[in-house]
C-alpha positions as CSV (number, residue, x, y, z in Angstrom):
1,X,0.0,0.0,0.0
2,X,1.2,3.2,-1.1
3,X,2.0,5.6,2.4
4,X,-0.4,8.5,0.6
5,X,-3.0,6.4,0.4
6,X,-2.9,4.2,3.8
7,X,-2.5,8.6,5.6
8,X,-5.4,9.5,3.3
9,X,-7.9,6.6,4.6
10,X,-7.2,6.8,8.1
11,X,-7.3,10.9,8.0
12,X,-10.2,10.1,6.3
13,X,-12.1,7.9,8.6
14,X,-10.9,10.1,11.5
15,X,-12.6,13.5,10.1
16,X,-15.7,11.7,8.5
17,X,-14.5,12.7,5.1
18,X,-14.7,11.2,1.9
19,X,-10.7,9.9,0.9
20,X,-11.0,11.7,-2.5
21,X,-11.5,14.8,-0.2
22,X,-7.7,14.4,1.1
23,X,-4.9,15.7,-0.7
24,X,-1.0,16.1,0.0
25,X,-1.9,19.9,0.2
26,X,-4.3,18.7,3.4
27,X,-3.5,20.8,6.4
28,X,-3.8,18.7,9.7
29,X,-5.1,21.8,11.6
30,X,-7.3,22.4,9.3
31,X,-8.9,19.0,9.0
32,X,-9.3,19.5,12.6
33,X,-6.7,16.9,13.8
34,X,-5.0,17.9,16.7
35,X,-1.5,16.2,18.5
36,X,-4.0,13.8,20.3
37,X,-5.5,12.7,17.1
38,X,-1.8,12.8,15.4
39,X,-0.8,9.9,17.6
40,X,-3.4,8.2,17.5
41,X,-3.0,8.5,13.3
42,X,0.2,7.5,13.9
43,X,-0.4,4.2,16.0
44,X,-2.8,3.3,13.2
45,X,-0.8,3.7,10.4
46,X,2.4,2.0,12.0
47,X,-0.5,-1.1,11.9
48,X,-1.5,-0.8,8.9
49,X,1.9,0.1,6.8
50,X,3.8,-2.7,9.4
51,X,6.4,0.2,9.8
52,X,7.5,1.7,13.2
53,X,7.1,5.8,12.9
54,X,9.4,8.0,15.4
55,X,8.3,11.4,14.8
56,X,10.9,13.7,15.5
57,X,9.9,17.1,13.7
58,X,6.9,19.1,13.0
59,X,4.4,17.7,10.0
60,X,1.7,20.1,9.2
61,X,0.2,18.5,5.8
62,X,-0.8,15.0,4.8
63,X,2.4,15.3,2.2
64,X,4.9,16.9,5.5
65,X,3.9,12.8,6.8
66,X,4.0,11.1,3.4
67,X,7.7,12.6,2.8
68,X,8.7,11.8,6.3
69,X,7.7,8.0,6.3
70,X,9.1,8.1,2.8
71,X,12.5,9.4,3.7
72,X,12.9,7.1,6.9
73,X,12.1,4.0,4.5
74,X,14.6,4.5,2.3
């Protein structure tokens, strides 16, 4: 599963959004997820992507988390 999509369906499912409706533009704060709801993303998507995610700087927009996952992968 591709990491955009796996952020886009939980962020999704946590705002009551359609996934089309996410972008990489999508501002966290905006979608009304807060550091609470960040972690709990975060728990979810270490499940789902079978990855372990240390977040160690500041990630604002769907593609700030895509790039970050992406660049401890490699």
């Amino acid at each position: 599963m591709m990491v955009f999509e796996a952020i886009a369906e939980l962020v999704a499912e946590r705002v009551e959004k359609d996934v089309s409706e996410i972008t990489m533009e999508s501002n966290f704060r905006d979608l009304g997820i807060d550091s609470l709801d960040t972690v709990e993303l975060l728990m979810n998507l270490e499940d789902k992507l079978g990855i372990e995610i240390e977040l160690d700087q500041k990630v604002e927009t769907v593609g700030d988390l895509v790039a970050f996952i992406e660049s401890k992968q490699a």
